[in-house]
MIKOLLO-135784 format. One record per residue: residue in one letter; x, y, z of N, C-alpha, C in turn. Coordinates in steps of 0.001 Angstrom, whole numbers, padded with zeros to 6 digits, always signed. Each point is the difference from the previous one (the first is absolute). Layout:
N
aXYZXYZXYZ
...
END
This chain:
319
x+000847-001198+000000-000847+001198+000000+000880+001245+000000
x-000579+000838-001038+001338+001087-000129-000863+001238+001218
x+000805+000895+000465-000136+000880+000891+000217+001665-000894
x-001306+000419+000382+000039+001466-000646-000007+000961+000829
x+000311+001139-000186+000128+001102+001164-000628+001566-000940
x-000756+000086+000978-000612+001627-001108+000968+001312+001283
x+000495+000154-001003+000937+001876+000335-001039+000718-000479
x-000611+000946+001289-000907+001031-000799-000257+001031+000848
x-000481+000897+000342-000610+000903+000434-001704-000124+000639
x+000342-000098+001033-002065+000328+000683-000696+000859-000724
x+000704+000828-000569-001135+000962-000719-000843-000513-000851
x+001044-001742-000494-000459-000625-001025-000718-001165+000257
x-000522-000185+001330-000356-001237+001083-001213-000703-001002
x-000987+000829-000647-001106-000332-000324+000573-000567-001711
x+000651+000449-000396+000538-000593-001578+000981-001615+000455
x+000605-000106+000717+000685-000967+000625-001459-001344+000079
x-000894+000693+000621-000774-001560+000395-001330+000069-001153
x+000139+000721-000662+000009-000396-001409+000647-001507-000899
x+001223+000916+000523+000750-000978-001149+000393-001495+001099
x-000367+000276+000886+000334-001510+000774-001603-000544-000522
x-000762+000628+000298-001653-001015-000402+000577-000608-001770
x+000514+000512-000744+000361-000135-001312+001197-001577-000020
x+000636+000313+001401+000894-000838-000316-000568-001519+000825
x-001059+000509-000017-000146-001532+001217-000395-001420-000489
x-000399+000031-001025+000048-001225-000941+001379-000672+000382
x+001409+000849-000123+001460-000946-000085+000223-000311+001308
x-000977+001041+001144+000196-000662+001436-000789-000917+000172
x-001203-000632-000468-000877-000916+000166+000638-001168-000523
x+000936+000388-001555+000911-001408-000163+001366-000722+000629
x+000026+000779+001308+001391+000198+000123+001006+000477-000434
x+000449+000509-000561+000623+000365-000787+000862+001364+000393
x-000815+000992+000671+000598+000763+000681-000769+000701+001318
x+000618+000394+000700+000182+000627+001325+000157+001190+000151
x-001340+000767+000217+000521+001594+000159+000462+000795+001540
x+001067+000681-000287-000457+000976+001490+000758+001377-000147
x-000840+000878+000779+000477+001388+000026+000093+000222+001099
x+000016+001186+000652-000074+000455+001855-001139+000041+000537
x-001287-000271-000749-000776+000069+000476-000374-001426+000892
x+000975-000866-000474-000014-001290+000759+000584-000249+000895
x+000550+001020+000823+000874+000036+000930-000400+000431+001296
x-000018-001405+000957-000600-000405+001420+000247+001285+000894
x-001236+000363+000939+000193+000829+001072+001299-000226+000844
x+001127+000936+000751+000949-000634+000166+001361-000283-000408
x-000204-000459-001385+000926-000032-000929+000681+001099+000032
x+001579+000042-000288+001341+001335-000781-000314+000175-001579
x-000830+001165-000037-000719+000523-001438+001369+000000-000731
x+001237+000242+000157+001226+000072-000706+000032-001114-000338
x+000129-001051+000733+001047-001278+000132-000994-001146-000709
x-001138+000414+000560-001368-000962-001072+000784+000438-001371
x-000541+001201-000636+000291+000387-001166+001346-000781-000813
x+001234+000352+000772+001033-000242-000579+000246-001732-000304
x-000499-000645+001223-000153-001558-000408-000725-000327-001281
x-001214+000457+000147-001176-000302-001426+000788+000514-001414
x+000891+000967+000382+000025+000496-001557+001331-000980-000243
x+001099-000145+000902+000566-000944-000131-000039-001488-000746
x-001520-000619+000365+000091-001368+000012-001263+000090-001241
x-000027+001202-000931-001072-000268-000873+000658-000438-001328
x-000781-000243-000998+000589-000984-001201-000675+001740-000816
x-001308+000148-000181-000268+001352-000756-000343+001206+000431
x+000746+001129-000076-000192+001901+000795-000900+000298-000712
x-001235+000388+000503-000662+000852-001253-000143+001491+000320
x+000147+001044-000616+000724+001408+000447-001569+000388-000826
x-000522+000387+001328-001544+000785-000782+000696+001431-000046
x+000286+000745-001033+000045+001035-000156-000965+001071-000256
x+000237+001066+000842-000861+001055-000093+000684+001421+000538
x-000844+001047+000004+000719+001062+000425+000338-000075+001724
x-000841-000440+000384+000240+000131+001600+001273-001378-000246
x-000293-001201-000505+001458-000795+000034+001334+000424-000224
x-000136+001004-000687+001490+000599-000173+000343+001195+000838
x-000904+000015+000445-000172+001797+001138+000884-001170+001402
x-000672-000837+000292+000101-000940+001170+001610-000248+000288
x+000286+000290+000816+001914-000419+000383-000220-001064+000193
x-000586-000627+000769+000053-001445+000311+000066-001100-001096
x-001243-000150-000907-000081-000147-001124+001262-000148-001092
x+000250+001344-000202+001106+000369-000859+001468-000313+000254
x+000664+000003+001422+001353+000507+000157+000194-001431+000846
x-001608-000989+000669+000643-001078+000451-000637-001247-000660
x-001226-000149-000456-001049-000790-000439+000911-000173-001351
x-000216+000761-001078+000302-000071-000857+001581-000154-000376
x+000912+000108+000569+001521+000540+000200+000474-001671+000158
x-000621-000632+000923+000475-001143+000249-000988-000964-000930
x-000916+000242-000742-000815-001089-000497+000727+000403-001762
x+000808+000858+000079+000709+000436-001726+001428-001039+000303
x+000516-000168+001307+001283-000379-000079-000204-001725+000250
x-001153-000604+000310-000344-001275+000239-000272-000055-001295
x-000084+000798-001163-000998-000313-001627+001398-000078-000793
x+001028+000887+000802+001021+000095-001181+001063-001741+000376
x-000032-000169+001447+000675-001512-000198-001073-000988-000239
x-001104+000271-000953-000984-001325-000323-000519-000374+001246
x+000075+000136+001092-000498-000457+001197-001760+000122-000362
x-000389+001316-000580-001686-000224+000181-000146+000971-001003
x-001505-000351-000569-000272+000653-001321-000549+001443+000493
x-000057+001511-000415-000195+000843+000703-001317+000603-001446
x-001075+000400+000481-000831+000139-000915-000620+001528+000053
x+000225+000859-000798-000934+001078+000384-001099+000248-000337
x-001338+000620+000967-001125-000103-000685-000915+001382+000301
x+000344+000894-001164-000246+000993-000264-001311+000617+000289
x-000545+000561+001607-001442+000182+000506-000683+000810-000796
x+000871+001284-000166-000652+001306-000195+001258+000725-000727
x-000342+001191-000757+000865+000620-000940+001024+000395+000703
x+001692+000108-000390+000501+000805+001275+001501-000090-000894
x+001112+000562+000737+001605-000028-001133+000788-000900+000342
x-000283-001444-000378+000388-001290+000221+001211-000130-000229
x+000138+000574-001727+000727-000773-000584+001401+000280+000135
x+000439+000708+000901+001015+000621-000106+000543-000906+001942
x-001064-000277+000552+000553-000905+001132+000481-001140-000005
x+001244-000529+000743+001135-000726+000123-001193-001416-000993
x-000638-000288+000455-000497-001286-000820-000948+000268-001353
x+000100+001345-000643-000736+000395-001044+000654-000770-001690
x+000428-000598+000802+000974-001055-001353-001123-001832+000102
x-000508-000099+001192-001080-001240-000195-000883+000201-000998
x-000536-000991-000421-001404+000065-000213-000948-000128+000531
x-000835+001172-000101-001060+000128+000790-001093-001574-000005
x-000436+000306+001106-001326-001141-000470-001241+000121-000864
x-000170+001321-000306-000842-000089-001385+000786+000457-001325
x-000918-000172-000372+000131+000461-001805+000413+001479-000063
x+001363-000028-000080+000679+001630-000584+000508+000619+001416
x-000384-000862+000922-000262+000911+001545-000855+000784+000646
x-001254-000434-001147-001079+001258+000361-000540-000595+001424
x-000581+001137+000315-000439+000047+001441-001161-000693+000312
x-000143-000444+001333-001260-000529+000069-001532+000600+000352
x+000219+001816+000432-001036+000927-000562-000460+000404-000734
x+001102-000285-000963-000517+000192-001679-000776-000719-000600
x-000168-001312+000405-001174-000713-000738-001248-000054-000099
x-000599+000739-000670-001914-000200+000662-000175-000499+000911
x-000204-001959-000616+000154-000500+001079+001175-000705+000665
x+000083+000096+001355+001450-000610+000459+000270-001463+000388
x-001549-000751-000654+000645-001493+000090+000715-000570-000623
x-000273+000990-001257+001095-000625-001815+001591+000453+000887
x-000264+000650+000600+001643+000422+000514+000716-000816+000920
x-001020-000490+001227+000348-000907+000788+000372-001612-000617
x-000497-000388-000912+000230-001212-001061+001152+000452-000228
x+000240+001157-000909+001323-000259-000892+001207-000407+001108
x+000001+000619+001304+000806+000210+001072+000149-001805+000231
x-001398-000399+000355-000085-001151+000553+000802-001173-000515
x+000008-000034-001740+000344-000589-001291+001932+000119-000001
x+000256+001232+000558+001097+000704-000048+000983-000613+001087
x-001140-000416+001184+000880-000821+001469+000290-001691-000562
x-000972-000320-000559-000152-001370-000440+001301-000079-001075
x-000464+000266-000832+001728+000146-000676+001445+000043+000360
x-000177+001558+001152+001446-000280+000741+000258-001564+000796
x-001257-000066+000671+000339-001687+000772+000148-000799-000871
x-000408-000605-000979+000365-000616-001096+001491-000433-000557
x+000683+001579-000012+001149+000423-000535+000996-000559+001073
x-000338+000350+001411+000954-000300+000756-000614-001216+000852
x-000647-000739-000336+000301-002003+000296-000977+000422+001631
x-000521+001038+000160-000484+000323+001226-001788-000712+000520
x-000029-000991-000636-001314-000675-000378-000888-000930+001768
x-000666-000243-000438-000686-000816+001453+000532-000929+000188
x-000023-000797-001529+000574-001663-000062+001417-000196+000384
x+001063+001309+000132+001033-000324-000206+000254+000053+001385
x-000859+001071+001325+000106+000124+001198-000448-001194+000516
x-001117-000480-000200-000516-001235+000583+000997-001021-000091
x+000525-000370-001293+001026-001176-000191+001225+000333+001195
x+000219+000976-000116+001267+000535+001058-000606-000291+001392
x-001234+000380+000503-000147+000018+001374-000305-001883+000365
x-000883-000726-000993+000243-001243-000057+001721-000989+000254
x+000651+000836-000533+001274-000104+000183+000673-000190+001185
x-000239+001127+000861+000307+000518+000769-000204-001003+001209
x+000961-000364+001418-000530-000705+001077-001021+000442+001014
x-000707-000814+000325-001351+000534+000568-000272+000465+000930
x+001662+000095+000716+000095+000992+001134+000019+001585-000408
x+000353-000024-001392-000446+001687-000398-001445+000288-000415
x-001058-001083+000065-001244+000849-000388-000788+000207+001521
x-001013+001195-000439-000313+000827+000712-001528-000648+000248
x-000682+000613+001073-001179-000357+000180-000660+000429-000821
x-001452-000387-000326-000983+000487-000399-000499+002041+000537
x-000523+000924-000921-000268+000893+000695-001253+000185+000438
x-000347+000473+001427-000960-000197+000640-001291+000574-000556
x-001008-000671-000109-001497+000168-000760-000157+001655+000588
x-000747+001198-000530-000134+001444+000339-001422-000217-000872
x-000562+001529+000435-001104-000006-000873+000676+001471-000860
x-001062-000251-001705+000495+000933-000575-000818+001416-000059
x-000935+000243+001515-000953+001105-000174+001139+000917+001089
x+001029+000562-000696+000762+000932+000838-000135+001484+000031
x-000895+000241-000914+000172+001484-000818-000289+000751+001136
x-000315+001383+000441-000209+000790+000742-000507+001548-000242
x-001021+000702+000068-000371+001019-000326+001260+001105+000231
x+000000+000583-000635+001147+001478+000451-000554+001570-000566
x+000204+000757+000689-000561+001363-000285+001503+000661-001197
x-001008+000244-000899+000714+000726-001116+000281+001641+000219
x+001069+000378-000285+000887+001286+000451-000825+000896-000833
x-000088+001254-000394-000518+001315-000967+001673-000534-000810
x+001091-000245+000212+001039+000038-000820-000539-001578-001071
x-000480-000751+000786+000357-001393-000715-001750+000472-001235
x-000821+000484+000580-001084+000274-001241+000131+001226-000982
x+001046+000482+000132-000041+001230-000848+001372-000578-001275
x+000807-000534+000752+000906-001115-001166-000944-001098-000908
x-000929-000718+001038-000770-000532-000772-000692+000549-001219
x-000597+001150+000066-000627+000812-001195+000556+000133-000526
x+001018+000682+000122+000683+000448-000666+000962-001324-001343
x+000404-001098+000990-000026-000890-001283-000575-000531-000717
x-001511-000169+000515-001188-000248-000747-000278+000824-000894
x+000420+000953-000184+000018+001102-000688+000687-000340-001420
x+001182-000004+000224+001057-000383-000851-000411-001065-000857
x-000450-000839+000876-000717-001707-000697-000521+000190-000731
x-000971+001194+000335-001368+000277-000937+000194+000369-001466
x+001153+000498+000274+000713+001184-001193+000455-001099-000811
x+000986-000869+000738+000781-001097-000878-001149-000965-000716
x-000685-000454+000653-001706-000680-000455-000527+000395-001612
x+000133+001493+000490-000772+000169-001069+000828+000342-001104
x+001062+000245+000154+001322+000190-001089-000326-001115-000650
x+000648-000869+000893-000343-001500-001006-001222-000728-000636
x-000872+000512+000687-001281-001007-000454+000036+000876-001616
x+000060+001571+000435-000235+000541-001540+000594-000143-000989
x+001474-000694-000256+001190-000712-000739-001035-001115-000370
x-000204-000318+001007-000546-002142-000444-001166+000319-000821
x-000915+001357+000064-001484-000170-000025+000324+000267-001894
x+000956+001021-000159+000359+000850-001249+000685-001382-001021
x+001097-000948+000832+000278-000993-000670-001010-001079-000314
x-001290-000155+000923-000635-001324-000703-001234+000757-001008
x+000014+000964-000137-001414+000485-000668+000794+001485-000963
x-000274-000435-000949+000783+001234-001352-000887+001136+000186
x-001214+000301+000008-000585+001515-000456+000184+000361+001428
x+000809-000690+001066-000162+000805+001483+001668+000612+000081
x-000433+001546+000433+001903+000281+000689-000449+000572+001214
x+000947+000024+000795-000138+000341+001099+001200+000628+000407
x-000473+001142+001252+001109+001205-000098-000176+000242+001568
x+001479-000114+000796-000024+000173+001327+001102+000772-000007
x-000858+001042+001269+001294+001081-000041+000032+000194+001600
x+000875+000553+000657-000199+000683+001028+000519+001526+000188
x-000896+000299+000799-000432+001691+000057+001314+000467+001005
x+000028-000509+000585+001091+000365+001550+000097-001023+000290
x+000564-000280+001693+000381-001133+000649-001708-000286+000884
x-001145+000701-000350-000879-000823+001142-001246-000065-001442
x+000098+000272-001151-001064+000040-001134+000492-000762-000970
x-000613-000864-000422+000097-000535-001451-001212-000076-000926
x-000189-000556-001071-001022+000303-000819+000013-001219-001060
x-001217-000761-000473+000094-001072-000986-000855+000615-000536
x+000035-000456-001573-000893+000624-000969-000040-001727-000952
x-001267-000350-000288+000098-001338-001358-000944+000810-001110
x+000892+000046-001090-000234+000055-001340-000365-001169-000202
x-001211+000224-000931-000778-000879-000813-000078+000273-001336
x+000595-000408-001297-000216+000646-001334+000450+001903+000048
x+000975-000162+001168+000940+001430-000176-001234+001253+000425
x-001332-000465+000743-000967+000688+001125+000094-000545+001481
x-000158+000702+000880-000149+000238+001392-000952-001819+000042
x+000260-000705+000746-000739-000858+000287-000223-000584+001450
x+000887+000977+000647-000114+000058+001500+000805+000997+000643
x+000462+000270+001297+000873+000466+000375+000267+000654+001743
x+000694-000144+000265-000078+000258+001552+001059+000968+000740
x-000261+000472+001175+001612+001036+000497-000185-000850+001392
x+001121-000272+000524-000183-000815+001059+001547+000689+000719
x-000518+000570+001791+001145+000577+000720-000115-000978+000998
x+001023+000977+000889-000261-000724+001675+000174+001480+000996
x-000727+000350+000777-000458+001017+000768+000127-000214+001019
x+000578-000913+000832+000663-000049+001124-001442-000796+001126
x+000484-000067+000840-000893-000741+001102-001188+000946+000717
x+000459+001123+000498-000715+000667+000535-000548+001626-001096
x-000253+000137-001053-000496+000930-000603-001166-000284-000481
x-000303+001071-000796-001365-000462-000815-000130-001697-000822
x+000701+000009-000813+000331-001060-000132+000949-001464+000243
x-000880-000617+000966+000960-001240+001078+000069-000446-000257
x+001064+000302-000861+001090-001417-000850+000050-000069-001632
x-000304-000540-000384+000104-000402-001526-001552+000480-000868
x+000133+000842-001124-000940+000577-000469-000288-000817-001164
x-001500+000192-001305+000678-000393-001091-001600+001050-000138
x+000083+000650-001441-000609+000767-000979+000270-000276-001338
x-001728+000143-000138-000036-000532-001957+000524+000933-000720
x+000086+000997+000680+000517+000726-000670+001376+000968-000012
x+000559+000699-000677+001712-000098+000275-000186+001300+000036
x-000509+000828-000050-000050+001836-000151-000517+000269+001351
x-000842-000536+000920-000608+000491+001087+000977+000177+001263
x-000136+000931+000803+000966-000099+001170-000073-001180+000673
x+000937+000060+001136-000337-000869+000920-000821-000442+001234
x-001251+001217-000223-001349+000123+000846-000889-000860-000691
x-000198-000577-001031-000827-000869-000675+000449-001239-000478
x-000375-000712+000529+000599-001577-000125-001476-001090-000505
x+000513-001143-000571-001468-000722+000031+000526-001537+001367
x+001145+000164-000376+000078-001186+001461+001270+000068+000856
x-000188-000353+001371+001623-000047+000835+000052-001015+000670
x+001414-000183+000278-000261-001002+000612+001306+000476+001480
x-000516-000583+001344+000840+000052+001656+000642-000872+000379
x+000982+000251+000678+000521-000973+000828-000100-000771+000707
x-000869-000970+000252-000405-000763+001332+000922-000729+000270
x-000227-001189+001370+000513-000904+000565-000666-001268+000936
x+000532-000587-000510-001057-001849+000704+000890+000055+001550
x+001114+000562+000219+000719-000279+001376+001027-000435-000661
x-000189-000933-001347+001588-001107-000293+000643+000848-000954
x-001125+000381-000953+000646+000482-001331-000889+001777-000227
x+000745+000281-000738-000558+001472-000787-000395-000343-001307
x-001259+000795-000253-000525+000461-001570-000386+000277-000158
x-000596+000434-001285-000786+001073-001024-001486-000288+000631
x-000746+001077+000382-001759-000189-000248-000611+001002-000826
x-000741-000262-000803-000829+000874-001011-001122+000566+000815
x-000115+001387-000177-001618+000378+000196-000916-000487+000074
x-000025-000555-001628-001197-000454-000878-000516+000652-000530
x+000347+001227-000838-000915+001053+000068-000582-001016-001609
x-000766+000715-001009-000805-000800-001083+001057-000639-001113
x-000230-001116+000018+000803-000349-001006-001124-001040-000741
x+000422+001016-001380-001589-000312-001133-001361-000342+000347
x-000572+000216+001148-001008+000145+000536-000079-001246+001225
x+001406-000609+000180-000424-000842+001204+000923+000783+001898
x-000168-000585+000216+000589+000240+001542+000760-000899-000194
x+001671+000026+000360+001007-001023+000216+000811+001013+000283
x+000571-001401+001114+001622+000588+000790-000320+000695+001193
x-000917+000075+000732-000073+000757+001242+000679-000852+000973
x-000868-001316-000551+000515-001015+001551+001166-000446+000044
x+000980-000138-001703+001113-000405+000068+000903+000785-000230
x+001373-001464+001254+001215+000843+000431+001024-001045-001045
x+000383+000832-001100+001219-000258-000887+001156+000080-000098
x+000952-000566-000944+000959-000690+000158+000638+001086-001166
x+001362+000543-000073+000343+000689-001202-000258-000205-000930
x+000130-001513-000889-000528-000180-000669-001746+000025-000514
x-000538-000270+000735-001540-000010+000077-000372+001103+000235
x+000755+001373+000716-000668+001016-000082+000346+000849-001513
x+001073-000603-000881+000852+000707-001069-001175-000502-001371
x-000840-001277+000257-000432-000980-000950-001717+001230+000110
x-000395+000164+001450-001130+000271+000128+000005+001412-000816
x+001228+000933+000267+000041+000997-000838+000208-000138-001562
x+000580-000846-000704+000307-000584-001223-001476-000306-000845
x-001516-000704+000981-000399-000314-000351-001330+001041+000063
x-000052+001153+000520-000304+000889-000386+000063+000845-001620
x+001421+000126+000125+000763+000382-001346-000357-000860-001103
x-000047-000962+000255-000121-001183-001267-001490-000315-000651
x-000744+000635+001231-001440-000517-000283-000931+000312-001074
x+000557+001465-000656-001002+000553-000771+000404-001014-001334
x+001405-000400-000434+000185-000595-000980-000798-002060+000031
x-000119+000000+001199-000768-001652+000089-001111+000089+000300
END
């Protein structure tokens, strides 16, 4: 069983168990073993945990982001010693590019990233196609370096039976715990939901213009909190929207969208707020009319699902 170690940043806590739900298929086969600090017993030397795990891992995966490279810890010890274990072959060191930021010019900007080109994993509409390529990307490295289940098992079979270990003790898996969300941790949230929204619709309007000829589509952004989609149909207006973000506490709480692209930002046809279940944060819609029904009051969305609900506004007059 090969041993992985995620180098990352808390800022990035919620993209991390992402990509562990993504990877859990290769933990269900054995195959590999994850751990970060968050697995680290009440009690425990937060240093000395760390430095063992990164030690005794077979793959580093370096979630990069801006707060990852801001981070000393991260940067000058996480990463410092997981580049010099990669350069004597000791362990495969993988970077996996969170969010946009000036990578390429850091001590390991010579890897290959785990996606395609190195693009980021905010950039994708959606971010499961991203978590695959990543996932596809670990499987390979283990592959490459003989780091397989079958090859650990044969070894520990090997092994005299005074070195195997007990069984680990039965737990239940309902651990989660409510936590009160900061004004800092929901106003980042929007604010990348924001971004999502933008990237969403960048792309959907590429894909929409490539599968259908009399359609083009034209995304621009106005500033850093306005953008604007327009779909040509036969080279006429066939939809079009201005979509901002207005912050938490103003007239408009949170994420706007208008049919129309000339009107200020006092007239909107839908928004959507920030809520919270206790575990997680997301998008809730008004509901205000959409084509004469009521939807979205009661539901609390997911970036994606709140980026799709706005998309499908936009899209509707043409279906």
């Amino acid at each position: 069983m090969a041993k992985l170690f995620f180098s990352y940043s808390h800022r990035d806590e919620t993209m991390r168990d992402e990509l562990e739900i993504h990877l859990s298929m290769l933990s269900r086969q054995g195959i590999i073993e994850m751990w970060h600090d968050r697995r680290i017993d009440a009690g425990k030397d937060f240093g000395t945990e760390i430095d063992e795990n990164l030690e005794e891992s077979d793959v580093i995966l370096l979630l990069v982001s801006p707060y990852f490279l801001a981070s000393d810890y991260c940067y000058d010890i996480e990463m410092k010693r997981a580049l010099e274990r990669h350069e004597k072959g000791e362990v495969r060191v993988i970077p996996v590019i969170l969010h946009p930021c000036d990578w390429h010019d850091a001590p390991f900007g010579k890897l290959l990233a785990a996606t395609k080109d190195g693009k980021a994993v905010s950039k994708y509409p959606n971010q499961h196609d991203a978590f695959l390529e990543i996932v596809n990307a670990i499987k390979s490295a283990l592959k490459e370096t003989g780091k397989t289940a079958i090859k650990k098992t044969k070894e520990s079979i090997s092994d005299s039976p005074i070195k195997q270990t007990s069984a680990p003790k039965p737990r239940s898996s309902n651990l989660r715990i409510k936590k009160d969300f900061s004004d800092r941790e929901k106003d980042e949230f929007l604010e990348e939901s924001y971004e999502y929204i933008a990237n969403y619709f960048e792309g959907s309007l590429e894909e929409l213009q490539n599968r259908n000829s009399p359609i083009k589509g034209k995304f621009r952004r106005v500033d850093a909190n306005h953008f604007t989609a327009t779909i040509y149909k036969n080279d006429k207006i066939a939809s079009q929207c201005k979509i901002w973000i207005g912050g938490r506490g103003g007239f408009i709480n949170g994420i706007a969208y208008s049919s129309s692209i000339s009107t200020n930002d006092n007239s909107f046809n839908e928004s959507m707020s920030v809520e919270e279940d206790g575990f997680m944060l997301f998008l809730k819609p008004i509901g205000m009319a959409f084509f004469g029904q009521r939807r979205g009051e009661n539901e609390l969305l997911s970036q994606q699902g709140a980026a799709e609900y706005f998309w499908e506004i936009l899209i509707q007059p043409l279906q």
